[in-house]
C-alpha positions in Angstrom: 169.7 -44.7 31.7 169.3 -46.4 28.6 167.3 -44.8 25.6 166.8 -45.5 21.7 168.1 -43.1 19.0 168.0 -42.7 15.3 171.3 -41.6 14.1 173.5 -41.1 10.8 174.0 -44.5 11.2 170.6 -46.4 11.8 169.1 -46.7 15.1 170.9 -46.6 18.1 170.5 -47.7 21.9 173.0 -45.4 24.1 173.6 -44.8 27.8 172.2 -41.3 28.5 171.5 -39.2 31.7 167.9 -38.8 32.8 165.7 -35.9 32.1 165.3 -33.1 34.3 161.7 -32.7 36.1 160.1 -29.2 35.2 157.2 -27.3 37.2 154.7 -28.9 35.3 155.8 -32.6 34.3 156.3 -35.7 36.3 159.2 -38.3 35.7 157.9 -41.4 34.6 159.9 -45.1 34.9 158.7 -46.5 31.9 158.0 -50.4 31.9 157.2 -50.6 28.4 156.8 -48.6 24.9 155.4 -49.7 21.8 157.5 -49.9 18.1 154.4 -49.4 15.6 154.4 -50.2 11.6 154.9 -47.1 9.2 155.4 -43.7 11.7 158.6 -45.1 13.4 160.0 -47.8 10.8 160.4 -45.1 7.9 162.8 -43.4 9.6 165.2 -45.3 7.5 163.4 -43.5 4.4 163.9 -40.3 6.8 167.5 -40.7 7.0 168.2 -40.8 3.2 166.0 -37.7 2.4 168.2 -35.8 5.0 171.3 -36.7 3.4 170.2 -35.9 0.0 168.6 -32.8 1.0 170.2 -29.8 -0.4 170.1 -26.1 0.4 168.4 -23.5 -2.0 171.0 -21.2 -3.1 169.9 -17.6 -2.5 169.4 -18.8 1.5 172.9 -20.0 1.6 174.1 -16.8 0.0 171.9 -14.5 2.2 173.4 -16.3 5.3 176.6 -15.9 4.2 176.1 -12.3 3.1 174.6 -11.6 7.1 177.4 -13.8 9.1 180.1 -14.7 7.1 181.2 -17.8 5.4 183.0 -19.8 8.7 179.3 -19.1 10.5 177.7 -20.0 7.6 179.3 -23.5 7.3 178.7 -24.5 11.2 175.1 -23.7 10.7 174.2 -25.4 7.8 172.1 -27.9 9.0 169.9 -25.4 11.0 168.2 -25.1 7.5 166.7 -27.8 8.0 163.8 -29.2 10.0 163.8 -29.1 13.3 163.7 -32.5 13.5 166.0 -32.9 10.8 168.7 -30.9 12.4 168.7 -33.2 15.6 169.0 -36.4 13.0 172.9 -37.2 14.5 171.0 -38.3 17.8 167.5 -38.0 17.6 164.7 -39.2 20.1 162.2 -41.5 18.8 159.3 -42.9 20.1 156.0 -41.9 21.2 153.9 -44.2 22.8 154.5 -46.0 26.3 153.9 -46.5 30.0 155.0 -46.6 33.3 155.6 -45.2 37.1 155.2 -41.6 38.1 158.3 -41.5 40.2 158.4 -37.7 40.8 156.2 -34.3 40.0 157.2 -30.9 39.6 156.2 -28.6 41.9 152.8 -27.1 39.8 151.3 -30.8 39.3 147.9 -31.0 41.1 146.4 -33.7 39.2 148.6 -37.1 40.0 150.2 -38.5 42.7 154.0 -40.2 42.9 153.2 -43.7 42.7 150.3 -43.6 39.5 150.4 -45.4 36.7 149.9 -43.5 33.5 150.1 -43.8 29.9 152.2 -41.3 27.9 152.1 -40.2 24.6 154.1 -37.8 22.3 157.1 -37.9 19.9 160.3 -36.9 21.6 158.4 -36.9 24.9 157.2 -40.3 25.6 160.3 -42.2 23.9 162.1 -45.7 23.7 163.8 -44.8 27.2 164.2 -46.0 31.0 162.9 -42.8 32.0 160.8 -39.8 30.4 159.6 -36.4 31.7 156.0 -35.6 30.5 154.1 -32.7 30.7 150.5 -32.9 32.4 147.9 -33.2 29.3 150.5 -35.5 27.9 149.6 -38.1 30.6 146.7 -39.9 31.3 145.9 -42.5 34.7 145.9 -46.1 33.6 143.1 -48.2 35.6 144.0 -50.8 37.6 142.9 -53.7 35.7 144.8 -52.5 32.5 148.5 -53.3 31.8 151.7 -51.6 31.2 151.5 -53.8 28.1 147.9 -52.6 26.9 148.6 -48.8 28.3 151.8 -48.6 26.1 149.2 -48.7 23.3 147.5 -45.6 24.4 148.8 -43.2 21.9 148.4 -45.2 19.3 145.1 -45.3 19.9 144.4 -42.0 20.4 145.5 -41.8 16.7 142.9 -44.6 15.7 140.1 -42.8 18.0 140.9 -39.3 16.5 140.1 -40.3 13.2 136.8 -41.9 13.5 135.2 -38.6 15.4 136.7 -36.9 12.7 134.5 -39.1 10.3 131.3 -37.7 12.8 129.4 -41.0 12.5 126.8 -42.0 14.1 125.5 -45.2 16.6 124.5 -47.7 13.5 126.2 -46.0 10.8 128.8 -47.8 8.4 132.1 -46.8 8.2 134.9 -48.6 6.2 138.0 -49.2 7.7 140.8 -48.8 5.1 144.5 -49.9 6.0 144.0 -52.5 8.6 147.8 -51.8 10.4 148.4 -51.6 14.0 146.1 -48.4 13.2 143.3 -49.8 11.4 143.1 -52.8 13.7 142.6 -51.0 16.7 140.4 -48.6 15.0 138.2 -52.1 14.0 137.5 -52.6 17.8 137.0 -48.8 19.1 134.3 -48.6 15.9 132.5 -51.7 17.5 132.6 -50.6 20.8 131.1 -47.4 19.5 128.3 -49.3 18.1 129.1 -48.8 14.4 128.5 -51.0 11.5 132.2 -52.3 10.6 133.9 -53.2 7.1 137.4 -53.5 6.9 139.7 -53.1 3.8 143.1 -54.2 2.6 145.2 -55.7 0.3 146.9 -58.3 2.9 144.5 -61.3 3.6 146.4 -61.9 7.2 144.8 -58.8 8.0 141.4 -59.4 7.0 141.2 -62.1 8.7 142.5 -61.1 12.0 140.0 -57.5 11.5 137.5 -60.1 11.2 138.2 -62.0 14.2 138.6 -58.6 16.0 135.0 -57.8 15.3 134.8 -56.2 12.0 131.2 -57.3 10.3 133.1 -57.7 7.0 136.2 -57.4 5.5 137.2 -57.3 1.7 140.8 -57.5 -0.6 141.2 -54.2 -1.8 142.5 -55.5 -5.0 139.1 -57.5 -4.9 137.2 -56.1 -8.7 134.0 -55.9 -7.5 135.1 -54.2 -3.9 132.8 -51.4 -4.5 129.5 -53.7 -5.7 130.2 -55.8 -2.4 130.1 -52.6 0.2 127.0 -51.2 -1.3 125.3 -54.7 -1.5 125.9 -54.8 2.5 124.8 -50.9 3.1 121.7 -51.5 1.4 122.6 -50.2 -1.9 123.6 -46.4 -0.4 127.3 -47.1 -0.1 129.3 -46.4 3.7 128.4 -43.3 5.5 132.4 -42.9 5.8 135.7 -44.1 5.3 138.2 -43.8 7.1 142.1 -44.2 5.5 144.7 -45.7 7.9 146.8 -46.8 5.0 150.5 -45.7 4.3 151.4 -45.4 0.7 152.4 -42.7 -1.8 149.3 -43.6 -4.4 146.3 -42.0 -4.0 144.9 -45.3 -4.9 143.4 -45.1 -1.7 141.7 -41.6 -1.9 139.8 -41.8 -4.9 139.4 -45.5 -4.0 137.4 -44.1 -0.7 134.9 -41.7 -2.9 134.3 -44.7 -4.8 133.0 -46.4 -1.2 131.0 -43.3 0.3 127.6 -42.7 0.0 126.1 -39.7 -1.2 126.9 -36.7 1.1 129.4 -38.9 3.1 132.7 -38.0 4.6 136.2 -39.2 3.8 138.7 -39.1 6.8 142.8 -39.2 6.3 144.4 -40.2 9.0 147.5 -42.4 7.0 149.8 -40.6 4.9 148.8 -41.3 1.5 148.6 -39.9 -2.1 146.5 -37.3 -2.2 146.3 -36.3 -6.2 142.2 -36.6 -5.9 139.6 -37.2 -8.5 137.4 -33.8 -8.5 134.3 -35.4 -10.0 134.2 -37.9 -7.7 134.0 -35.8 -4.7 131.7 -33.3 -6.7 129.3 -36.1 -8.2 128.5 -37.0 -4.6 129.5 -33.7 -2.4 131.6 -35.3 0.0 133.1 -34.0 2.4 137.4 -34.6 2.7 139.3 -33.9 6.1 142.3 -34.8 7.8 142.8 -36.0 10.9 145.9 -34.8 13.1 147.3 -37.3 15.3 145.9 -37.4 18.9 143.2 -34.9 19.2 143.1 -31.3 19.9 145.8 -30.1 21.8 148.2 -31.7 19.9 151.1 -29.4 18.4 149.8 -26.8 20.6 152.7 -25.8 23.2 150.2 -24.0 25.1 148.2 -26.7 26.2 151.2 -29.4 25.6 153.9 -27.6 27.2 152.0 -25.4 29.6 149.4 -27.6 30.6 146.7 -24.9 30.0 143.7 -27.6 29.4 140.6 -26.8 27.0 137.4 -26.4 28.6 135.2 -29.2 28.7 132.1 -27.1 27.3 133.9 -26.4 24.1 136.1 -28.9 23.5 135.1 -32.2 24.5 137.9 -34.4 23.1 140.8 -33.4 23.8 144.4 -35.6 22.8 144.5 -36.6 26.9 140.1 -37.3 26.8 140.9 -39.4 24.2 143.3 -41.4 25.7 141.4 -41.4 29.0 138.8 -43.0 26.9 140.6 -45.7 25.4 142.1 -46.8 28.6 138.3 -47.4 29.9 138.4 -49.2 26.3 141.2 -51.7 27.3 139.7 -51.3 31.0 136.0 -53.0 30.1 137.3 -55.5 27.4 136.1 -53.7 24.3 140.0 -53.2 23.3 142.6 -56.3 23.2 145.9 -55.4 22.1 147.3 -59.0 22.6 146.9 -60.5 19.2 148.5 -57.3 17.6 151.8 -57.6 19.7 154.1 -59.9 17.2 157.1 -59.5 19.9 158.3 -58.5 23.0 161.9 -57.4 23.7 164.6 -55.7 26.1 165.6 -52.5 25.5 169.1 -54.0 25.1 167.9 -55.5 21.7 165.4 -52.4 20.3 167.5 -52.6 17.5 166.0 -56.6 16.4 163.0 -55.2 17.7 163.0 -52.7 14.7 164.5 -54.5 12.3 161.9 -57.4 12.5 158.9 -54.7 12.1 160.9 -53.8 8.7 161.7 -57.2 7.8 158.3 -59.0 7.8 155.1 -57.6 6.4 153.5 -60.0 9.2 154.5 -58.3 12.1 152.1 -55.4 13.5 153.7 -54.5 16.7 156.6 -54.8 19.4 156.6 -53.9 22.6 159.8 -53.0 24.2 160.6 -53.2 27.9 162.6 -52.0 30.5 164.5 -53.5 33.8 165.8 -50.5 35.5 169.0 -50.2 37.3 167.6 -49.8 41.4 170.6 -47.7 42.8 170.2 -45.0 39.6 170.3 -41.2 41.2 166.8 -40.0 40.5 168.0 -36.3 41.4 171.1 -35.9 39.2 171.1 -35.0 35.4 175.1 -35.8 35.4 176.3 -38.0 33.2 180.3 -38.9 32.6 181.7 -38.5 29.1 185.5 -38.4 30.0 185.4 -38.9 33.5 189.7 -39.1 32.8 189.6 -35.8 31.4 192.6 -33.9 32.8 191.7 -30.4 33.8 194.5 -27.7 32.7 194.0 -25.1 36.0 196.0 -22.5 33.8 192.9 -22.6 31.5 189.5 -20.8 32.1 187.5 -23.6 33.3 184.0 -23.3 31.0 180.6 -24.9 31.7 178.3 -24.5 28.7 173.9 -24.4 29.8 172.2 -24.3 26.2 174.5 -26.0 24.0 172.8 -24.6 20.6 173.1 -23.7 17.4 174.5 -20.2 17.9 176.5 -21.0 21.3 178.3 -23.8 19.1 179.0 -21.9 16.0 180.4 -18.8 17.8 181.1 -18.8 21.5 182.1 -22.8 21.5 183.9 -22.2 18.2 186.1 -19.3 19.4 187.1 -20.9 22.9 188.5 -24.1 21.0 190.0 -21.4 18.8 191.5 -20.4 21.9 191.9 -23.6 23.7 195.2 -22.6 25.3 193.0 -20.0 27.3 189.7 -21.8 27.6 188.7 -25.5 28.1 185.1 -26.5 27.9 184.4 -29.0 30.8 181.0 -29.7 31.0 177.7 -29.1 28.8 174.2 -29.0 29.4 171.1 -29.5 27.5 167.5 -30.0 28.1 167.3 -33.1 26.3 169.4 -36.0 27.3 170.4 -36.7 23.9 171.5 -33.7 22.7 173.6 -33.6 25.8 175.9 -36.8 25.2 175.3 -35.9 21.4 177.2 -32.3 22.3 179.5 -33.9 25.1 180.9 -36.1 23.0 181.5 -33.5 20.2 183.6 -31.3 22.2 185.0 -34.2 24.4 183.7 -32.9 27.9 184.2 -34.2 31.1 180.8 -34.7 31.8 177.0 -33.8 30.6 174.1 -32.8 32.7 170.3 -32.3 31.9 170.3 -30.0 35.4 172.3 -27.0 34.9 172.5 -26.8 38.9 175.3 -29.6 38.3 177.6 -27.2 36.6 177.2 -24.3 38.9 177.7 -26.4 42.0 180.9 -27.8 40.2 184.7 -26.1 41.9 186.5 -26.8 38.9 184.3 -24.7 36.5 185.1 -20.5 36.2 183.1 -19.6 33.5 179.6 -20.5 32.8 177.7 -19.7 29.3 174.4 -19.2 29.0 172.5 -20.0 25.7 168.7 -21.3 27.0 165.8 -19.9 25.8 165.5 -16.4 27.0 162.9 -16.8 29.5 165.3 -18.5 31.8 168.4 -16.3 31.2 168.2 -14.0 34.4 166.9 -17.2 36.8 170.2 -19.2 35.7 172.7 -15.5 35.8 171.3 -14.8 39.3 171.6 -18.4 40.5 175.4 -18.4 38.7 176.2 -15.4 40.3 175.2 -16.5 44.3 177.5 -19.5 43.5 180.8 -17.6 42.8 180.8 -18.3 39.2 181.5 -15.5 36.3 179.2 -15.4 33.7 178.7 -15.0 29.9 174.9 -14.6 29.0 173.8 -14.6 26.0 171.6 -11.7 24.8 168.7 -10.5 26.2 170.0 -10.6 30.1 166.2 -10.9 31.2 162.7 -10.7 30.5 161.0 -7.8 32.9 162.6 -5.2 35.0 161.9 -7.5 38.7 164.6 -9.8 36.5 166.9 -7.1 36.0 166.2 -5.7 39.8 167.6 -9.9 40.9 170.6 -9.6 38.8 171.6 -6.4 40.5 170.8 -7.8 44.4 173.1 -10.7 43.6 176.0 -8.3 41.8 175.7 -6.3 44.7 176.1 -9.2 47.1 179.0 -10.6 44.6 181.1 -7.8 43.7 184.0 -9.8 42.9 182.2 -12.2 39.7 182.3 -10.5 36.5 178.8 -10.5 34.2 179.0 -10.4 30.4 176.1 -10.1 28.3 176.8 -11.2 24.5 177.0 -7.6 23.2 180.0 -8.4 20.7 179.3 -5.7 17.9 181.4 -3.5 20.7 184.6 -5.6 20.0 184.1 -5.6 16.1 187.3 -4.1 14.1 184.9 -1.2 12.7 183.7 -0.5 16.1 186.8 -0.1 17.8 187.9 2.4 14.8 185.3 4.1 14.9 185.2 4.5 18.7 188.4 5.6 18.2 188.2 8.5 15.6 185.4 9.4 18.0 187.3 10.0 21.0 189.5 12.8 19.5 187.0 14.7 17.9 184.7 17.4 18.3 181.0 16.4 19.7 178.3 15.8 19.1 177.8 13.0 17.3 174.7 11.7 15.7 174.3 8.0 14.8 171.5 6.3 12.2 171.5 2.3 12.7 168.7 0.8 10.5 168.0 -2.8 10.9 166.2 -4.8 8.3 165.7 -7.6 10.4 163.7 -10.0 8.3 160.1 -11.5 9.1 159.6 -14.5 12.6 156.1 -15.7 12.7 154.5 -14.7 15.7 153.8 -17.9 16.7 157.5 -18.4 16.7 159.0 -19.0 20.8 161.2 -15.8 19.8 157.8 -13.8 19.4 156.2 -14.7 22.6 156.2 -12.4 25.5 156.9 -15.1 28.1 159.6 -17.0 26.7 161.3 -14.8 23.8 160.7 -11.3 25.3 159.6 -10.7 21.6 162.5 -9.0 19.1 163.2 -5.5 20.6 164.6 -7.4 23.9 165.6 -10.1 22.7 167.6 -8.6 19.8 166.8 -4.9 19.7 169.4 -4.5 22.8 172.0 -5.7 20.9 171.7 -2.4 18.9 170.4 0.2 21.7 173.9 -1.2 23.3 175.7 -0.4 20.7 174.0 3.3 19.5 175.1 3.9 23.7 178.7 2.8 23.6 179.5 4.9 20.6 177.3 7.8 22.1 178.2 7.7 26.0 177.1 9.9 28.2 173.6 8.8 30.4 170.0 8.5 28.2 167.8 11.4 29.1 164.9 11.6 26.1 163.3 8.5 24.3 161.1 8.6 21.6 159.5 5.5 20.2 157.1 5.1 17.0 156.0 1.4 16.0 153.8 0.1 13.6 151.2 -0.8 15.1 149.8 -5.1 15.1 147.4 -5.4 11.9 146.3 -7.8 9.5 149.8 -7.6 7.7 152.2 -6.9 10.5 151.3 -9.3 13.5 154.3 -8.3 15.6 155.4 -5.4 17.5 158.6 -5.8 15.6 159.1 -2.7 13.2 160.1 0.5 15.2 161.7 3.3 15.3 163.4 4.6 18.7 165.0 8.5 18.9 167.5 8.5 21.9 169.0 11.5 22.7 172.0 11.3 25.9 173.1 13.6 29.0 176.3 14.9 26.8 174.2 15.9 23.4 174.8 12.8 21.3 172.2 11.5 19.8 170.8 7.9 18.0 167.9 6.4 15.7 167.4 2.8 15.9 165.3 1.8 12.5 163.7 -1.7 13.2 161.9 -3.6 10.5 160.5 -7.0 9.6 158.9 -6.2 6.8 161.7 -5.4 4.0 162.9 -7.2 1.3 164.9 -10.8 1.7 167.5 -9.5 -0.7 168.6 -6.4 1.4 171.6 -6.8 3.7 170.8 -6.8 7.3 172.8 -4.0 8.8 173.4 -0.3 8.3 175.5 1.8 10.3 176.1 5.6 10.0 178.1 7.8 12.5 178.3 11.6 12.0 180.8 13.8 13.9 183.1 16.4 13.3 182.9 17.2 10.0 183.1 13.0 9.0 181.2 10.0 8.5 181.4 6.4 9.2 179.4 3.9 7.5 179.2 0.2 7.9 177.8 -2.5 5.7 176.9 -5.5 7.3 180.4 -5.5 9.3 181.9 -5.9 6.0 183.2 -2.5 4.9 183.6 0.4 6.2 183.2 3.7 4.4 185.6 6.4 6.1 184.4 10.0 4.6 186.6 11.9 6.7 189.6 14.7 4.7 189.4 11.9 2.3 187.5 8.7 1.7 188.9 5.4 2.7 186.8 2.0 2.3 188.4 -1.3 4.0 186.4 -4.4 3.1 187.1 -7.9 5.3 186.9 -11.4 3.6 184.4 -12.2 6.5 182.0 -10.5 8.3 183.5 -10.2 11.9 181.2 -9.0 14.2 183.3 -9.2 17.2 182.1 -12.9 18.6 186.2 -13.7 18.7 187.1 -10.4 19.8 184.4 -10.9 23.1 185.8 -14.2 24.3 189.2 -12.9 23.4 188.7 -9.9 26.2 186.7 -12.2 28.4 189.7 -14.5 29.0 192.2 -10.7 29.3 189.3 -9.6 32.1 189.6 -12.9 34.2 192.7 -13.4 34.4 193.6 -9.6 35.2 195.3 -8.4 31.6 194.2 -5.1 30.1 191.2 -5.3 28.9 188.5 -3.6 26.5 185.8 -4.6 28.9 184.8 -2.0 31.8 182.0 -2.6 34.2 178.8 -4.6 33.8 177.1 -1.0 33.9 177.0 -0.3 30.1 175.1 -4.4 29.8 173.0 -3.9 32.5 171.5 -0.2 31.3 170.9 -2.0 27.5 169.1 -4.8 29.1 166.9 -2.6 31.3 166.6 0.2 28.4 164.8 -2.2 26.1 162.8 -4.1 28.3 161.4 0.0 29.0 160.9 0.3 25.4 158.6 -2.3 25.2 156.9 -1.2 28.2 156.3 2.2 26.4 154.7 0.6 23.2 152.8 -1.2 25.3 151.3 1.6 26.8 152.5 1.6 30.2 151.9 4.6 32.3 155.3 4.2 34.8 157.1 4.4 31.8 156.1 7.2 29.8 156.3 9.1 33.3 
């Protein structure tokens, strides 16, 4: 399918494959999508403020100091914003409609065949086809367009705004920035049954807010703009204003007090200066908000992502009410879009679509459209980069699910570092631009959005696993039934019934080989230390204290559904490794944690004792709340009369008959060393790898950590 980009070089229309369909979103054939003034045409403003963008020292250092300079280099960019960091291929658009084509298996609330208006940014983009969540869709009525429903985000934004300015039937409010915004906030205001005066400093678009149904527009560089608005409110000045404009002056702001009556209310919705006169506001005790986007809901993955709806009785308006209700808007006639659509193109040409938005100030809107190609595969995510690539079968064969930041800058980096014993034949991502984005990086055969693609494919051996955790075990177990070996990346899975489905299919596949990323095993310092170990006297007691740095618990890592929260989802990591030094089975567990309060709002600061069948035993220190400036990692291992530390896999103290320190250039954490013994484990060599026992006990041992810190009872029996 075809879709629009922004990219290091401008906007973009590429050849991409289609989305994948999840429980709770329907595939939508889009028929048209809407290119609106000032959100989407600044992305060329966007673009230079990336480039220019530079990092603030002591983070750059502190990565370095934690992961080493090589690491460090790769994952620049993840510094910046999220959407920043996709900039090389980026979605855009947010505003269109179309054909529900197919539904995921948890959708109750359309039918395969309805028409619907979407809305979001990097959901409802410039492409052929889209996959929306629920509460990101609303049912367009018959009578209304694809044309006219394409504008349904848009005016979301418009509607949003004026019940943010809480007027009332016959109140005044002043429209100010009459844009593809304003104007359409113009006509929902009249329908409302408000009193209507539009501002702005382009007489085009006074006139046209005028014919639109606004009772009275003004110039806003007209001097006597403020005697003219309380002349037609009766002398008491608008009840609110509402800013649609788009400029870095706070002209606009202090221009808005000047509008309001007494007591009135000042609503941003634009992005505009906002350096605001004090005494203006206080003289007249006005209230200022700011309006975000849609309605509530929006930004909230909860009720975005998991369709989780608000109830009706305390939230009225939601983002999808409110687009439900300007459909009935274009529905009855109180909404015409027509005279805001300056041109109409084909997807083919989005580019001259753009570009004649930037061009002329006259323009308001484009619409873009869409002629679809009939004998497209709605069930296949595949998409050919090389199709000519020839496959080396003296190589492990590698399929890549979760092509991100950390999978690229260790596990993809090392294989190419050993492409004469690895080649990476096919990646896939959620998203089906940052598939061909990644595809065409590492020159793949193909791309997928369905990670079923890769495990039904013969030619690949090796599959990698770097999705968000909450799908790790579903996509191991589903690996492992289909004959394929597997490297997952840390944590294996979320609850114990996970780790119970990854046994059943080891058991029923004995001969595929399971790796969880546990590479602090493979490190230099490890192995010596492991070592030294093995010839000396027990027992041996280890300290490993983590100063793992602060994640907001709102962050995906934090939540219990998707992340696992830190202690599985990085916390194994280091019970792994406190158990390969110590062999021997667990037999007593002790955990203390700080409990959640007002200044620690994670369960991520513990402290586990661990004591094992042979007499060794471990504390695990895990904090959030210590200082930036500290290094991450501290290990200490006591045996026999000597000690072992290690500094952030740096250096390594020996105090043995004598002391011995060896310091690396880089930190090496044993990322290369893991795929190194991966590829000696496959193809039969000697290798440092035993069983899958050793992942599977760290896995299941921390997902019974958490289980004891939250209190429950099977555990702590």
């Amino acid at each position: 399918m075809k879709q629009v980009f922004i990219s290091n070089n401008g906007r973009v229309v590429k050849d991409v494959p289609l989305p994948t369909l999840g429980d709770k979103e329907i595939l939508v054939s889009i028929y048209t999508s809407v290119i609106s003034t000032g959100t989407e045409t600044g992305g060329d403003k966007k673009l230079s403020v990336v480039k220019e963008k530079k990092e603030v020292i002591d983070k750059v250092v502190k990565m370095i100091s934690e992961n080493g300079l090589t690491f460090t280099i790769q994952k620049i960019k993840s510094k910046l914003t999220t959407s920043e960091q996709n900039i090389l291929l980026n979605p855009i658009g947010y505003s269109n409609a179309g054909v529900i084509i197919s539904k995921g298996r948890f959708v109750t609330n359309f039918n395969v065949g309805d028409r619907v208006a979407c809305c979001g940014a990097g959901v409802a983009s410039h492409a052929e086809y889209v996959t929306i969540p629920v509460n990101m869709a609303a049912k367009l009525e018959d009578n209304v367009s694809f044309t006219s429903g394409a504008f349904t985000t848009i005016g979301s934004i418009a509607m949003q705004g004026i019940r943010r300015s809480e007027v009332k039937f016959g109140e005044t409010v002043v429209i100010l920035g009459l844009g593809l915004l304003g104007l359409l906030a113009v006509q929902i205001a009249k329908s409302w049954g408000l009193v209507v005066i539009g501002v702005d400093l382009n007489e085009e678009r006074n006139k046209l807010a005028k014919k639109l149904g606004a009772d009275f527009c003004i110039n806003a560089n007209n001097p006597n703009i403020i005697q003219e608005i309380k002349q037609y409110t009766n002398g008491i000045g608008a009840d609110s204003v509402i800013i649609y404009a788009a400029t870095k002056s706070s002209v606009p702001v202090n221009q808005a007090f000047d509008f309001c009556r007494r007591k009135g209310r000042v609503v941003v919705v634009g992005d505009v200066g906002m350096e605001l006169d004090r005494s203006k506001m206080y003289e007249k005790e006005l209230d200022f908000v700011i309006s975000t986007s849609y309605g509530p809901g929006r930004y909230d993955e909860n009720y975005e992502v998991y369709g989780n709806d608000y109830p009706i009785g305390y939230v009225r308006w939601t983002e999808n009410r409110n687009m439900l209700e300007f459909i009935r808007l274009l529905s009855v006639g109180k909404v015409n879009v027509e005279p805001l659509i300056s041109g109409e193109y084909n997807v083919i040409d989005a580019i001259k679509a753009f570009d004649s938005l930037i061009q002329s100030q006259k323009n308001i809107a484009n619409v873009i459209k869409y002629s679809h190609e009939l004998d497209i595969d709605h069930s296949s995510g595949k998409f050919a980069i090389n199709s000519g690539k020839i496959i080396d079968k003296e190589k492990i064969k590698v399929g890549i699910i979760g092509a991100g930041g950390f999978i690229k800058a260790k596990h993809l980096s090392n294989m190419l570092k050993l492409k004469d014993k690895y080649e990476i034949i096919a990646i896939c991502n959620h998203t089906p631009g940052s598939s061909v984005k990644e595809g065409e990086n590492y020159n793949v055969k193909y791309v997928s959005t369905d990670y079923n693609e890769l495990l039904n494919d013969k030619d690949i051996d090796l599959i990698v696993i770097g999705t968000r955790h909450n799908i790790h075990a579903e996509i191991v177990v589903k690996a492992i039934n289909a004959k394929k070996n597997v490297l997952v990346e840390k944590p294996l899975a979320l609850t114990l019934e996970e780790i119970n489905e990854v046994k059943k299919a080891i058991n029923n596949n004995s001969e595929v080989n399971v790796f969880v990323g546990f590479n602090r095993r493979y490190s230099p310092f490890i192995q010596s230390i492991k070592k030294e170990l093995s010839i000396k006297n027990k027992p041996i007691v280890i300290n490993y204290r983590i100063n793992a740095g602060y994640i907001d618990s709102n962050s995906w890592v934090q939540s219990p559904k998707v992340g696992g929260g830190r202690l599985i989802g990085e916390g194994c990591h280091f019970i792994d490794l406190i158990s390969y030094l110590s062999g021997g089975e667990l037999e007593v567990v002790n955990i203390i944690n700080i409990p959640v309060s007002n200044n620690v709002t994670s369960e991520d600061n513990f402290v586990i004792n661990m004591k094992y069948s042979n007499g060794n035993i471990g504390v695990l220190t895990y904090t959030s709340v210590g200082g930036d400036k500290m290094p991450k990692e501290r290990l200490e291992v006591f045996c026999d009369k000597s000690s072992y530390v290690i500094d952030d896999f740096k250096i390594l103290k020996a105090f043995d008959n004598n002391y011995h320190e060896t310091k690396l250039k880089e930190i090496d954490k044993g990322h290369y060393k893991l795929i190194e013994e991966i590829y000696k484990k496959l193809t039969g060599k000697p290798s440092l790898i035993e069983s899958f026992d050793l992942d599977l006990k760290s896995s299941e041992q921390a997902i019974r950590f958490v289980n004891i810190i939250n209190g429950h009872l099977d555990e702590k029996n």
